[in-house]
C-alpha positions as YAML, in Angstrom:
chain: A
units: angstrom
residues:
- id: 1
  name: UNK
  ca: [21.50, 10.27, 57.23]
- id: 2
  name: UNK
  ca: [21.33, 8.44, 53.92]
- id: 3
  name: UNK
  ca: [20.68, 11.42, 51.72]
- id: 4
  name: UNK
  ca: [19.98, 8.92, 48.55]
- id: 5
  name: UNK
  ca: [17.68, 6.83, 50.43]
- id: 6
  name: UNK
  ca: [15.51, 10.01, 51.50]
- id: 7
  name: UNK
  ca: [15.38, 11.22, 48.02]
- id: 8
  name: UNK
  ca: [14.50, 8.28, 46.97]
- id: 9
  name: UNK
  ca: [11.55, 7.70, 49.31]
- id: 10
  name: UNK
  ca: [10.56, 10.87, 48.72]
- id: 11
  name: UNK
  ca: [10.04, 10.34, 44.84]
- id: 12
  name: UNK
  ca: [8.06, 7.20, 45.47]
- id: 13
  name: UNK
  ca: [5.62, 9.21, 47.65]
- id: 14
  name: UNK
  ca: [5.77, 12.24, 45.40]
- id: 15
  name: UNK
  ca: [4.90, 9.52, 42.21]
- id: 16
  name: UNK
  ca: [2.48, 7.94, 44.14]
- id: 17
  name: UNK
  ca: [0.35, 11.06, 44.16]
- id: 18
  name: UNK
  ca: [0.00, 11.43, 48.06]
- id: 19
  name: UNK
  ca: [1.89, 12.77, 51.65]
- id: 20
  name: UNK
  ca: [5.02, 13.08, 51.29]
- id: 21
  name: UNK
  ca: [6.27, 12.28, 54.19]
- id: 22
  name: UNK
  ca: [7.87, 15.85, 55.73]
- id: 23
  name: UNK
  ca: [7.56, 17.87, 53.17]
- id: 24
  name: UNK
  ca: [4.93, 20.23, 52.01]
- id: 25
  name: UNK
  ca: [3.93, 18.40, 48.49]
- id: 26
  name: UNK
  ca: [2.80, 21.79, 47.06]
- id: 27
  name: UNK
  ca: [6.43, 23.49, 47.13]
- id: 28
  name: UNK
  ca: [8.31, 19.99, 45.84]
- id: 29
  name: UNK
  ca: [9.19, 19.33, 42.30]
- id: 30
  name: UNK
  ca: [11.17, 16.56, 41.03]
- id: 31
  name: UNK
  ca: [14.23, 17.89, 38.57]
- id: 32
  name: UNK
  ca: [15.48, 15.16, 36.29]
- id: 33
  name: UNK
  ca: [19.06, 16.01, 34.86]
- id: 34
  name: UNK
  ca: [20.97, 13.82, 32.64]
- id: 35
  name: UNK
  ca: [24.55, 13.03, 34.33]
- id: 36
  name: UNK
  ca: [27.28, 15.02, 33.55]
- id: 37
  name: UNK
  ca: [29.49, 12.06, 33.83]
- id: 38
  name: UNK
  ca: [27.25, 8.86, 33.35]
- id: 39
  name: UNK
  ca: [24.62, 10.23, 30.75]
- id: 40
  name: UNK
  ca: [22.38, 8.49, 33.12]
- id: 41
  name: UNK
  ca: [19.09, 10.37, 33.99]
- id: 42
  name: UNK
  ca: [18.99, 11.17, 37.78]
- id: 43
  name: UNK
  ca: [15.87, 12.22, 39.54]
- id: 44
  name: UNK
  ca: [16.23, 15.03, 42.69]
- id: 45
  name: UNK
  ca: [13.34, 16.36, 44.68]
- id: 46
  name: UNK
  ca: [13.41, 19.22, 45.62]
- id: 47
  name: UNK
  ca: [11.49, 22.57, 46.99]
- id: 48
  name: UNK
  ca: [10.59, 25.89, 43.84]
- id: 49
  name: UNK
  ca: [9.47, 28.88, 44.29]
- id: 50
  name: UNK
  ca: [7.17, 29.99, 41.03]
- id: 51
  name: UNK
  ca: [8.00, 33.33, 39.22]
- id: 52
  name: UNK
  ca: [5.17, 33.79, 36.66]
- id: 53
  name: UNK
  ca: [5.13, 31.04, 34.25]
- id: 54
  name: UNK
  ca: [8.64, 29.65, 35.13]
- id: 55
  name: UNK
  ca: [10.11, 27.86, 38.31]
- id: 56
  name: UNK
  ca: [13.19, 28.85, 40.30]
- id: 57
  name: UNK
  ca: [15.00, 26.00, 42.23]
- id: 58
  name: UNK
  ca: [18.23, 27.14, 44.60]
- id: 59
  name: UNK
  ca: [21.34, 25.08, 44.31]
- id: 60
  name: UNK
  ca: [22.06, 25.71, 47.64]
- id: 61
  name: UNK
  ca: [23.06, 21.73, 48.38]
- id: 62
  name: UNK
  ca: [22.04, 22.87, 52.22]
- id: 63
  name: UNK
  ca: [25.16, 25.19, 52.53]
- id: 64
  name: UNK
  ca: [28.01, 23.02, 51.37]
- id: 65
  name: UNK
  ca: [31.07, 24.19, 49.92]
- id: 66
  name: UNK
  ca: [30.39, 22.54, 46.80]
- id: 67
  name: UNK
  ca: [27.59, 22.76, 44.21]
- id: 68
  name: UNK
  ca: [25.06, 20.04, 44.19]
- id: 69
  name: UNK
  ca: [25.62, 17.72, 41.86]
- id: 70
  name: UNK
  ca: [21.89, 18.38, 40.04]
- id: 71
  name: UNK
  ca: [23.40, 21.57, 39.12]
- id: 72
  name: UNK
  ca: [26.56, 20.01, 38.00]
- id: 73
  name: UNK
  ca: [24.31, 17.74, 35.98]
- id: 74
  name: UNK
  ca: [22.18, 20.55, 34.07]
- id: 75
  name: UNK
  ca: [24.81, 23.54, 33.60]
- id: 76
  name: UNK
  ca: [26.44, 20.57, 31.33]
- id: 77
  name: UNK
  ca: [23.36, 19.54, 29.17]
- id: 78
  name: UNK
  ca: [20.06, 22.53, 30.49]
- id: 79
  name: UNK
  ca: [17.35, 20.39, 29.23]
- id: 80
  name: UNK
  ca: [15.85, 19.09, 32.09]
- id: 81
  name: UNK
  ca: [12.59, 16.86, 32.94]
- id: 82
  name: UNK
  ca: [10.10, 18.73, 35.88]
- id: 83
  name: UNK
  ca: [7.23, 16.98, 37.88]
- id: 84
  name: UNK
  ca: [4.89, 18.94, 39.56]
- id: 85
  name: UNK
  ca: [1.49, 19.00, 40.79]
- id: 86
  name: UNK
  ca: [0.09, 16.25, 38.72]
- id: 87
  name: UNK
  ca: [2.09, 17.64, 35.94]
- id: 88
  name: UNK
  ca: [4.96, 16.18, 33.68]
- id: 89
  name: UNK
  ca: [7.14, 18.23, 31.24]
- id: 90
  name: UNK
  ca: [10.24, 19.23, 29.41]
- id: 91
  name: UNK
  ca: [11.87, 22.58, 30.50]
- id: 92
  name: UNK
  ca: [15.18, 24.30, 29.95]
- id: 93
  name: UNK
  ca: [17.01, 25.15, 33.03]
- id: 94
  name: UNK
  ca: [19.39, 28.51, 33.17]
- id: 95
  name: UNK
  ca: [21.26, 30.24, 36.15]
- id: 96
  name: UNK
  ca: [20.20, 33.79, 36.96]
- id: 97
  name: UNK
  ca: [23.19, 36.28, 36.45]
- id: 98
  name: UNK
  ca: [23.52, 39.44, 37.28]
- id: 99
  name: UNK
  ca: [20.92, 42.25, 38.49]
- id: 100
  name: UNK
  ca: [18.43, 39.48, 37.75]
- id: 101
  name: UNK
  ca: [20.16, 36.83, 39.80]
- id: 102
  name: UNK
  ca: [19.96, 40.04, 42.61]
- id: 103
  name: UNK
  ca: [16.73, 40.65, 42.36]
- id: 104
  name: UNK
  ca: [15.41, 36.60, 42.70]
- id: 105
  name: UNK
  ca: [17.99, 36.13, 45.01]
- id: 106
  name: UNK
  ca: [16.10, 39.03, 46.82]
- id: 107
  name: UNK
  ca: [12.61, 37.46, 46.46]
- id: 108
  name: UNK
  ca: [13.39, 33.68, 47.95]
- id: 109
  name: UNK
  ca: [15.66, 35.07, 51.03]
- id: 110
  name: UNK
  ca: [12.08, 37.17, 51.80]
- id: 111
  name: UNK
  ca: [10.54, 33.90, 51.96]
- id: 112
  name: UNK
  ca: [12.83, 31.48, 52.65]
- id: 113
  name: UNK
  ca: [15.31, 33.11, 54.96]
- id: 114
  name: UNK
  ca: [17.18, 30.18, 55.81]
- id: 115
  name: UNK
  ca: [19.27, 30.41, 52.53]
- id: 116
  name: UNK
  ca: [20.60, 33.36, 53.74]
- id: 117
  name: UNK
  ca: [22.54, 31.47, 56.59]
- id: 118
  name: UNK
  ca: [23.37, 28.66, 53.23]
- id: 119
  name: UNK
  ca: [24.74, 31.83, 51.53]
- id: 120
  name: UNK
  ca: [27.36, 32.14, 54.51]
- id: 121
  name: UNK
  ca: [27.90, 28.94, 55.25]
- id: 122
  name: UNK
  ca: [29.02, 27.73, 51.33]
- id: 123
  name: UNK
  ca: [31.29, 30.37, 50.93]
- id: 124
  name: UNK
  ca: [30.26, 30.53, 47.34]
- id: 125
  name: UNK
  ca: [27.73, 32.38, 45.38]
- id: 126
  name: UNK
  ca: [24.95, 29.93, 45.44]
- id: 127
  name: UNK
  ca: [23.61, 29.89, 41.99]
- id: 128
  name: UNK
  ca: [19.40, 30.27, 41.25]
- id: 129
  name: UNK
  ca: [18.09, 28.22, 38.78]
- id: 130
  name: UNK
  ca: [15.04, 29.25, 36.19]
- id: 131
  name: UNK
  ca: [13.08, 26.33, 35.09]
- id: 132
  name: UNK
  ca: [11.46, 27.36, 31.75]
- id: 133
  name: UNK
  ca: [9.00, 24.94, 30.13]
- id: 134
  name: UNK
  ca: [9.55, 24.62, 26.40]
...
């Protein structure tokens, strides 16, 4: 499984404004970081949960050891580009600490149980992200 070639299909289809092929279109955002290494802008889909007027995203990188590099990518430089829905716009990304990072944590493994078994398989504390539009 080409993992770069999937994402990258799937922003084509998400850009193109229809189906996206395997995915439910109206839980997919596309996070653009700038690279913590390159300064090049990378483009990831992937699924949010909303939490009033921000966006959570899980850097769960599907229960790998390491963080994703996205994550990598926007703890060095937060400012971030979203796409969703029809929408386009600037947003500052933060990790949830602490009671807070409890408490959302909380809220997507009641929905989205399958990050639980993530959680145990990474062997690290798998960090939830807060999408804030400025």
């Amino acid at each position: 499984m080409d993992i770069k070639e999937i994402n990258r299909r799937v922003v084509e289809q998400f850009r193109a404004g229809g189906e996206v092929e395997g995915m439910h279109r109206d839980r997919l955002l596309l996070l653009t970081t700038v690279g913590a290494r390159t300064g090049q802008r990378r483009t990831t889909p992937m699924m949010f949960h909303p939490d009033g007027d921000r966006l959570l995203v899980i850097a769960s990188n599907m229960g790998a050891a390491r963080h994703p590099d996205w994550y990598l990518n926007l703890v060095a430089d937060p400012h971030v580009t979203v796409e969703v829905g029809d929408q386009t716009y600037e947003a500052v990304a933060s990790t949830a600490e602490g009671a807070e990072r409890e408490r959302l944590w909380r809220l997507l493994t009641q929905h989205y149980p399958f990050f639980t078994e993530h959680q145990q398989q990474a062997g690290r504390v798998i960090p939830v992200v807060i999408l804030t539009r400025v």
